[in-house]
N, C-alpha and C positions, 0 to 999 in steps of 0.2 A: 698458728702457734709460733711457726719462726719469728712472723712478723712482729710479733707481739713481744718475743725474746728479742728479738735486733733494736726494739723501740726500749727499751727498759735501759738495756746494754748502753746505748747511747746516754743514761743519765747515771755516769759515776760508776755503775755497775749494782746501784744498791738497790734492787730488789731483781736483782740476780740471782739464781735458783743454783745452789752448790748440792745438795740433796734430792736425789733423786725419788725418790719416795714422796717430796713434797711437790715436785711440778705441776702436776696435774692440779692440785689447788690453787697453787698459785698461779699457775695461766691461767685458772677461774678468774681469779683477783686482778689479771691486769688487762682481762677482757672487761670487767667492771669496771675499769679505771680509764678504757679508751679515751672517753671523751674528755676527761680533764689531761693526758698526753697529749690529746688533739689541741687542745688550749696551749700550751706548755711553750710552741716556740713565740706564740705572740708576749705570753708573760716574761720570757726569757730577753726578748726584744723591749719588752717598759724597762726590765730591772738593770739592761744593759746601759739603755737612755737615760737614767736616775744614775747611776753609780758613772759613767762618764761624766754628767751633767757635774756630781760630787766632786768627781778629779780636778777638772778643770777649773 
C-alpha cells in the first residue's frame, strides 16, 4: 500500500488520498491501475522525445 502511495505521489500528487475514510478504496483503485503506472515512464519518455523534438 505504501508502494502504491509513493508511485501516485510521484505524478503531481493528483490522486493523492487527503481523506482518510476514502483510502482503502482508492488503493483499491490504484492497485487496478498498476499496470498502466507500470507503462507510464516509457510514455513519459515518447512525450519527453516529441515535446523536445517540438522545441528544437
Amino acid at each position: 500500500m505504501f508502494l502504491a502511495k509513493k508511485r501516485v505521489d510521484k505524478f503531481d500528487g493528483q490522486l493523492v488520498v487527503t481523506n482518510p475514510t476514502k483510502q482503502f478504496t482508492t488503493v483499491l483503485e490504484v492497485t487496478k491501475l498498476t499496470n498502466y503506472f507500470d507503462q507510464l515512464p516509457s510514455l513519459e519518455d515518447a512525450f519527453m522525445h516529441s515535446y523536445t523534438q517540438a522545441a528544437a
